[in-house]
C-alpha positions in Angstrom: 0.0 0.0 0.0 2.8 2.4 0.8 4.5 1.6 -2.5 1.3 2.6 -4.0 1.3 5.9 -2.4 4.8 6.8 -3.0 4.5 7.1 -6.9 0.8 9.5 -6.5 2.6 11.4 -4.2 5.0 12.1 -6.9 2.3 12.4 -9.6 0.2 15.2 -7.3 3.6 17.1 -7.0 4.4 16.8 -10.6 1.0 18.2 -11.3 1.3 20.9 -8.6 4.1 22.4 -9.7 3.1 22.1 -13.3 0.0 24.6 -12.2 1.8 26.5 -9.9 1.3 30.0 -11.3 4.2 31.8 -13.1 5.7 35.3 -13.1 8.2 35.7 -16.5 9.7 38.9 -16.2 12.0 39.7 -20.2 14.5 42.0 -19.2 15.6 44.3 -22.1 19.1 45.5 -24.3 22.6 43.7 -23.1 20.3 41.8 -20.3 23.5 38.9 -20.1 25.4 41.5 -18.3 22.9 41.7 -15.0 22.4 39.8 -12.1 18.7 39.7 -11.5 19.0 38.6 -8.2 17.4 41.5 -6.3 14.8 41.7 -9.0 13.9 38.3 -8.3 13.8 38.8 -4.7 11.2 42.0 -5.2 9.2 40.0 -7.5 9.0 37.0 -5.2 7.7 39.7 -2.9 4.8 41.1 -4.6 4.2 37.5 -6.1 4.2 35.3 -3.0 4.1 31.7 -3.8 4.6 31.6 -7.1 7.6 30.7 -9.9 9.8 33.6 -10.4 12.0 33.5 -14.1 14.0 35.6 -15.4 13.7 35.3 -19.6 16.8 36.4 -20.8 17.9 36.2 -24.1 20.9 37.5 -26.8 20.5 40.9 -26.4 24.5 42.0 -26.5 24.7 43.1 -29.9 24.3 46.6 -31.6 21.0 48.1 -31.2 19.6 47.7 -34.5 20.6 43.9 -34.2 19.4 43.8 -31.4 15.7 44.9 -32.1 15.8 42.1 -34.6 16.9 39.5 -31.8 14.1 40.8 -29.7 11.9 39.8 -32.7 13.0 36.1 -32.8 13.2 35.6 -29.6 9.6 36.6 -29.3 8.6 33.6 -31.6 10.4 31.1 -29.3 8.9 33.2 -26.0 5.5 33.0 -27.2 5.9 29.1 -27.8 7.1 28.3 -24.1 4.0 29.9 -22.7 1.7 28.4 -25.2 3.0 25.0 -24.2 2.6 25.9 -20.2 -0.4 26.8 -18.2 -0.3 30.0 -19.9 -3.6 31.4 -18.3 -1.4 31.2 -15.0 1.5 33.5 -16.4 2.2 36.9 -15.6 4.1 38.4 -18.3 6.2 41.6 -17.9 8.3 43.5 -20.2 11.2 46.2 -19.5 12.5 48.3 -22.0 13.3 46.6 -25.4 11.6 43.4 -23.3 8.6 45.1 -23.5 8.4 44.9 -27.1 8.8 41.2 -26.8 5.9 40.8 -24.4 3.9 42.6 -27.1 4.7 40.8 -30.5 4.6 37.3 -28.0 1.0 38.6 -26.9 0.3 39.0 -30.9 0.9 35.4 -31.5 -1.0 34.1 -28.1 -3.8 35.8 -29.6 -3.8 34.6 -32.7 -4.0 31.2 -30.9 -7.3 32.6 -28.9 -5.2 31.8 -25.4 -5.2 34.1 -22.5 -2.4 34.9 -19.8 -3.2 36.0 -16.2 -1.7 39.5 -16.7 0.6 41.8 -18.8 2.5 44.5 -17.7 5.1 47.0 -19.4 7.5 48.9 -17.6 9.6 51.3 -19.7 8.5 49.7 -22.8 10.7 50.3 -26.1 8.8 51.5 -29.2 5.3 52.4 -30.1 1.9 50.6 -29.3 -0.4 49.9 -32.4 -3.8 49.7 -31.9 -3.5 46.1 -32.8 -1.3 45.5 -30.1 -4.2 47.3 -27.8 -6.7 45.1 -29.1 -4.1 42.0 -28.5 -3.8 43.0 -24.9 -7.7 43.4 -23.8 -7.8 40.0 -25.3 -5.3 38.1 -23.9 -4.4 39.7 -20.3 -7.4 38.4 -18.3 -6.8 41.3 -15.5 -6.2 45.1 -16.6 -3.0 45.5 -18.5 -0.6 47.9 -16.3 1.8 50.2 -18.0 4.2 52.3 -16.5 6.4 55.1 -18.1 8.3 58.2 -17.6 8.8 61.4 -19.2 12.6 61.5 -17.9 14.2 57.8 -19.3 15.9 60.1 -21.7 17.6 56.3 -22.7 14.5 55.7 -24.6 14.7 59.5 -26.4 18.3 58.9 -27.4 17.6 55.8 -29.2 14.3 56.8 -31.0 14.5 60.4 -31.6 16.0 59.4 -35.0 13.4 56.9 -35.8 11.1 59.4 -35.2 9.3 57.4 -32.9 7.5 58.4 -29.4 8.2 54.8 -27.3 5.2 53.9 -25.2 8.1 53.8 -22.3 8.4 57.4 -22.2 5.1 59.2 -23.5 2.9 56.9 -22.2 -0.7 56.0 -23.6 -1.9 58.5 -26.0 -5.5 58.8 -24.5 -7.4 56.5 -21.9 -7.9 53.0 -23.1 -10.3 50.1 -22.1 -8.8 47.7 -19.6 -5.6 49.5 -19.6 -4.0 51.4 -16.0 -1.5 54.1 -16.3 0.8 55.3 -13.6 3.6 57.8 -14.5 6.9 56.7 -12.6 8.7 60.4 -11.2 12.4 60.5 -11.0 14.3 62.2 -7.6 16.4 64.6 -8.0 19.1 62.8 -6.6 19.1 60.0 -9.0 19.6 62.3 -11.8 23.1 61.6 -13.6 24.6 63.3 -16.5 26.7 61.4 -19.3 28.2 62.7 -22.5 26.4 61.3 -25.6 27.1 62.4 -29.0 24.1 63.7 -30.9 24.7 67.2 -32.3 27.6 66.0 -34.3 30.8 64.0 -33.9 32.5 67.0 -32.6 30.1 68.4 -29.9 29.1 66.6 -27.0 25.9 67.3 -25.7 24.5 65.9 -22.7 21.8 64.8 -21.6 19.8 63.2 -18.5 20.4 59.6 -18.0 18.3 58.6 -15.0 17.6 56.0 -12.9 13.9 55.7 -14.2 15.0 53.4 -17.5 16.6 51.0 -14.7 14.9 48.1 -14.7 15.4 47.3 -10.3 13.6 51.2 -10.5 10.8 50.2 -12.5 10.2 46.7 -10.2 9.9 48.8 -7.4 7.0 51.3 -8.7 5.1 47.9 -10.0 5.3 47.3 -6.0 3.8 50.1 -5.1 1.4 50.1 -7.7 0.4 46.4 -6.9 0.4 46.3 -2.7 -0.9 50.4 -2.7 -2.8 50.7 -5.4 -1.5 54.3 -5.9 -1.3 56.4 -8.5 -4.3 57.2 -11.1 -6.0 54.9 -13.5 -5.3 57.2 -16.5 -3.0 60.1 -16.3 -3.5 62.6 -18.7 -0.9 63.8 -20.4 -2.0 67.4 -21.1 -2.1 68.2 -17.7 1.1 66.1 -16.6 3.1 68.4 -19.4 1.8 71.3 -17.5 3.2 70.2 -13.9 5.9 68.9 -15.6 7.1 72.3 -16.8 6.3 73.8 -13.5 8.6 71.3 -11.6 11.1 72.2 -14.3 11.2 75.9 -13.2 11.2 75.0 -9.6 14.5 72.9 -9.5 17.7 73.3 -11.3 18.4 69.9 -13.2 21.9 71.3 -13.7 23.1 72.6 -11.0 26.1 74.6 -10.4 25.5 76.9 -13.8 26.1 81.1 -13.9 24.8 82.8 -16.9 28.0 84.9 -18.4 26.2 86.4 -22.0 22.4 86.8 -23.4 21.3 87.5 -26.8 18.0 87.7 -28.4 16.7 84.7 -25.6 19.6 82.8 -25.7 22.1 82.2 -23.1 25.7 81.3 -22.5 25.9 79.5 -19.1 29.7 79.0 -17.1 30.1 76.1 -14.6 32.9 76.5 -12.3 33.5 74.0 -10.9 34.0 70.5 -13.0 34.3 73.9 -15.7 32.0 73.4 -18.7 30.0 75.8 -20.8 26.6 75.6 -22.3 24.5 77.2 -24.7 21.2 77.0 -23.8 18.4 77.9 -26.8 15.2 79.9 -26.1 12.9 76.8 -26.8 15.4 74.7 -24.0 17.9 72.6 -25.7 20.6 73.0 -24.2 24.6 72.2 -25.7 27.5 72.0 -23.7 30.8 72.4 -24.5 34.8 72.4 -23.0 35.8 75.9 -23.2 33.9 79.1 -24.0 36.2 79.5 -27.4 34.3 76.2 -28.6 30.7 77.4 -27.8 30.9 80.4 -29.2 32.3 79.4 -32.3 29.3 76.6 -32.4 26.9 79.3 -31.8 26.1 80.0 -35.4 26.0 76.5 -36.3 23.7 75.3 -33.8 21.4 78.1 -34.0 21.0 77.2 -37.9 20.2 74.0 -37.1 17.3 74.2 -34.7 16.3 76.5 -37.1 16.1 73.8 -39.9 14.9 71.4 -37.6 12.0 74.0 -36.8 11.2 74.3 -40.6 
């Protein structure tokens, strides 16, 4: 009789763990170079009980490569939760892993299967409105997406695709079984880098925060999950509004005297960690080595915003 019970045991635990629901977080761009240990923990937190994996896949390549690996590894994704107890998954997608929860969503519809939930943190690239109607079908609770207006990571790499990432902008107006929360940024985790985007000579920076961190974005899905807070929608007229308001309040860059004006432009002098910057009338802003250098950019800058206006 005991010999009998041994092998059901086994069965019944077998069968447990194959129902035992499932979190899948897909981390985004160069995601072999992390330890998700702490984001496990945090997940394991808000998810209590249930299996915690980390998808990663080959994401250390060039960016345009790597949007194309996303894409492939999407196909495979999408198969492993067809094959599981899918309607038990949680599915959630940072940065450029985002995008992969929403093309694996594309096929699970297509297949007229459901997951438990979907949720985007800092998603790369735009939502179509067949990747809305994807969503509403497949996530069986509300889809949650969370952005910020700061992860100026997501502006570097889209502004020249001309794209507006769901990451940053958010939803463009309120959508059906869709809730928003805007994530904010301290000041204190604000850090500056040199990126190359006027031209191969100038350096302008720009703010690299926190926010596109995917630990950062974990840790606003916990508040949003155990608290509930933040809005349902958030609308994005009125969030540009406060959003300028904070601006004017708080000096991003601190440290910065205005030395020369003309016609609403201004040249600005750091003193210490000594940089210059020419800061436009409609708020880029250009930084440069030595004064010699921005003035002698002056012209050419203010020719191009001009273009870039027309």
């Amino acid at each position: 009789m005991k010999s009998f019970r041994l092998p059901v045991l086994i069965c019944l635990l077998i069968i447990t763990s194959t129902l035992r629901a499932e979190v899948c977080f897909v981390p985004g761009w160069y995601n072999e170079w992390i330890n998700y240990r702490k984001h496990t923990a945090v997940l394991a937190g808000l998810f209590p009980g249930e299996n915690i994996r980390i998808c990663k896949w080959d994401s250390n390549r060039f960016w345009k490569n790597a949007k194309k690996s996303a894409g492939e590894f999407a196909d495979e994704f999408s198969g492993e939760v067809l094959a599981g107890n899918s309607e038990e998954i949680t599915l959630i997608g940072h940065s450029l892993g985002g995008r992969i929860v929403l093309d694996c969503i594309a096929r699970i519809a297509r297949q007229k299967k459901q997951v438990r939930q979907v949720i985007l943190l800092g998603t790369a690239g735009v939502i179509t409105p067949e990747d809305l109607q994807n969503c509403r079908q497949v996530s069986r609770l509300p889809v949650i997406n969370i952005f910020c207006t700061d992860d100026n990571m997501l502006k570097l790499f889209y502004a020249r695709e001309g794209v507006m990432p769901l990451g940053l902008c958010g939803l463009p107006q309120q959508e059906k079984h869709f809730r928003q929360y805007r994530m904010r940024v301290p000041d204190h985790e604000i850090k500056l880098l040199d990126v190359r985007i006027l031209s191969h000579k100038n350096v302008e920076f720009f703010r690299e925060t926190a926010a596109h961190l995917a630990k950062k974005y974990v840790q606003v899905l916990g508040e949003v999950l155990q608290q509930q807070t933040g809005e349902a929608y958030i609308d994005l007229a009125v969030l540009e509004k406060i959003a300028s308001r904070d601006a004017v309040k708080k000096d991003l860059f601190p440290g910065f005297v205005t030395i020369d004006e003309w016609d609403g432009w201004k040249l600005d002098c750091r003193r210490i960690r000594r940089r210059f910057r020419i800061a436009s009338p409609v708020g880029r802003t250009f930084y440069f080595d030595s004064e010699y250098a921005a003035r002698r950019n002056f012209s050419d800058i203010r020719s191009r915003l001009i273009q870039a206006a027309d």
